[in-house]
C-alpha positions in Angstrom: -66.6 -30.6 -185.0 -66.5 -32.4 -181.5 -69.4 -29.4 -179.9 -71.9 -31.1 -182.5 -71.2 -34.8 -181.8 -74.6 -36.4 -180.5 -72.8 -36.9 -176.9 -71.9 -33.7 -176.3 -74.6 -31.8 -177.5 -76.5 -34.1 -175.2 -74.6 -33.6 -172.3 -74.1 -29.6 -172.8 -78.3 -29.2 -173.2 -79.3 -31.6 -170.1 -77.0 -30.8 -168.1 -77.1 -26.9 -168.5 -81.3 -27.9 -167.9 -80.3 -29.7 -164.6 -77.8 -27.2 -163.7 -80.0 -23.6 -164.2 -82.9 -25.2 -162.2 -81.0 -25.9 -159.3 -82.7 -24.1 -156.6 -79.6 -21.6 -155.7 -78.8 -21.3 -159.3 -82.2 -21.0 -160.6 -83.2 -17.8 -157.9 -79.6 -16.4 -158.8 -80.7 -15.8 -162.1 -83.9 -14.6 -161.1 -82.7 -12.1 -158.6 -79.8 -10.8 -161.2 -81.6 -9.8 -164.9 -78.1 -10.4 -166.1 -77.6 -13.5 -165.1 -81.6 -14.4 -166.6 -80.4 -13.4 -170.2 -76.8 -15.6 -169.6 -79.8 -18.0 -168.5 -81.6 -18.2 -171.2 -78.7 -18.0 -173.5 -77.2 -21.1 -171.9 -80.6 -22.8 -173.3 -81.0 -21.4 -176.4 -77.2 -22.2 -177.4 -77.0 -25.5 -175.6 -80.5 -26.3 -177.7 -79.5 -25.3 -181.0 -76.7 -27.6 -180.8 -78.6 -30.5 -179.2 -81.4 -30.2 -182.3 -78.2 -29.8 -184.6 -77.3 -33.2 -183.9 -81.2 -33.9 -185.0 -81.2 -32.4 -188.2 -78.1 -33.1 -189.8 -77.6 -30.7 -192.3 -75.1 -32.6 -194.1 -75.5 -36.8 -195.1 -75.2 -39.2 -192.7 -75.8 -43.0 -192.3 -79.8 -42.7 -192.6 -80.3 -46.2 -190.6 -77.2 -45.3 -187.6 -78.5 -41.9 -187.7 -82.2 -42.9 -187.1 -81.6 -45.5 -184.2 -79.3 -43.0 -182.5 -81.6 -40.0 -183.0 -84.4 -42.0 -181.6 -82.6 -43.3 -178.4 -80.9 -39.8 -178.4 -84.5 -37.9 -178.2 -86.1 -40.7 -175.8 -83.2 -40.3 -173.7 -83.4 -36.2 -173.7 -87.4 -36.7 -172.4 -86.6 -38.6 -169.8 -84.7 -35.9 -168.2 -87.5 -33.7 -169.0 -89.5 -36.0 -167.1 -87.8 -36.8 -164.1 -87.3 -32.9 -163.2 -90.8 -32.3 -164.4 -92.3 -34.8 -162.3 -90.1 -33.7 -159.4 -91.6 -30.6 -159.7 -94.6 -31.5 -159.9 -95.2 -34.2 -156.9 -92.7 -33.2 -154.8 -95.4 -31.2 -152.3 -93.4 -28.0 -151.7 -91.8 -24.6 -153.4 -88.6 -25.9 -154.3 -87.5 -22.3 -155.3 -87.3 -19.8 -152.3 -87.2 -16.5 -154.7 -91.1 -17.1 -155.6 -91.6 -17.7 -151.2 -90.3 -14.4 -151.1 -91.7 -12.4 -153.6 -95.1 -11.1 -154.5 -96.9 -13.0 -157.2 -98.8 -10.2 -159.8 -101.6 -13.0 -160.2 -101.7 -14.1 -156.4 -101.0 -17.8 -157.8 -99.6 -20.0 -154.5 -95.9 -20.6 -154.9 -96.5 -24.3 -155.3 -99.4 -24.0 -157.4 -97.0 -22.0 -159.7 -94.3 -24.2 -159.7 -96.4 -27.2 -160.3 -97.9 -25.4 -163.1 -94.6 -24.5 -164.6 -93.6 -28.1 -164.4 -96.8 -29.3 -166.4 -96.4 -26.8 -168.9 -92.3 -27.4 -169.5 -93.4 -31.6 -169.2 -95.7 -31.5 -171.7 -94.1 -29.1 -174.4 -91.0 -31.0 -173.5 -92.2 -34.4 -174.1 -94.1 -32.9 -177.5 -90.5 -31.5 -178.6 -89.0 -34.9 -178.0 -91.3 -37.4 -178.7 -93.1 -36.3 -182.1 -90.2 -36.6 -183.6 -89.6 -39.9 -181.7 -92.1 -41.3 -182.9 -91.9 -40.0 -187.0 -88.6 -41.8 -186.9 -89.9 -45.0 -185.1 -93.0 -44.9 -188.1 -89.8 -44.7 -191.0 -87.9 -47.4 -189.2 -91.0 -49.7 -189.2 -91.9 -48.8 -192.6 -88.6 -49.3 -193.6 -87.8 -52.7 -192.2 -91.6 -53.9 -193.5 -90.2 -52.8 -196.9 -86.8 -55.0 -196.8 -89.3 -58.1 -196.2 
């Protein structure tokens, strides 16, 4: 089915990322608990079919599947890692709703966002990169055995 090819389940889960933490988008969803859920939804489904394209239930070419999955998971960090960073370093709140409203922990506005962006950089990159690197070790150990 074309929603599980590797490109589109790509696109649909970093771009739905991008898109929901755009400022205007992002405080929409905050200020409307409808719109959270329709949030959240957009990343759980958009996920499930980005890791579908991971797993593979069904057989595939082990060595295209491998190379792919790799460059495919290295790829997905590196938009982790670009918005994480940005909101990390870039020096101000980059979302107005938390400006506005009262924090329960009194935690700055920036000092929350960066937080945020530590937390969703690191689990991120975790997600995407242990498995990055288990297929990197089988590849390796793979080509040493062909020798």
């Amino acid at each position: 089915h074309w929603l599980v090819t590797p490109i589109v389940a790509w696109l649909a889960m970093n771009l739905t990322f991008l898109a929901w933490h755009v400022p205007r988008a992002y405080s929409f969803a905050l200020e409307h608990e409808g719109w959270h859920a329709v949030e959240h939804l957009c990343f759980l489904s958009t996920s499930i079919l980005f890791w579908w394209c991971v797993v593979r239930p069904w057989p595939t070419s082990t060595r295209q599947r491998d190379w792919g999955t790799l460059i495919y998971l290295v790829a997905a960090d590196v938009v982790n890692t670009l918005l994480s960073a940005f909101l990390s370093f870039c020096g101000r709140p980059v979302y107005q709703f938390y400006v506005d409203h009262p924090n329960p922990f009194h935690v700055l506005p920036l000092d929350d966002q960066v937080l945020g962006a530590v937390i969703m950089w690191v689990i991120g990159s975790l997600a995407f990169l242990v498995p990055a690197m288990l297929i990197t070790v089988r590849l390796l150990r793979s080509a040493q055995l062909k020798r």
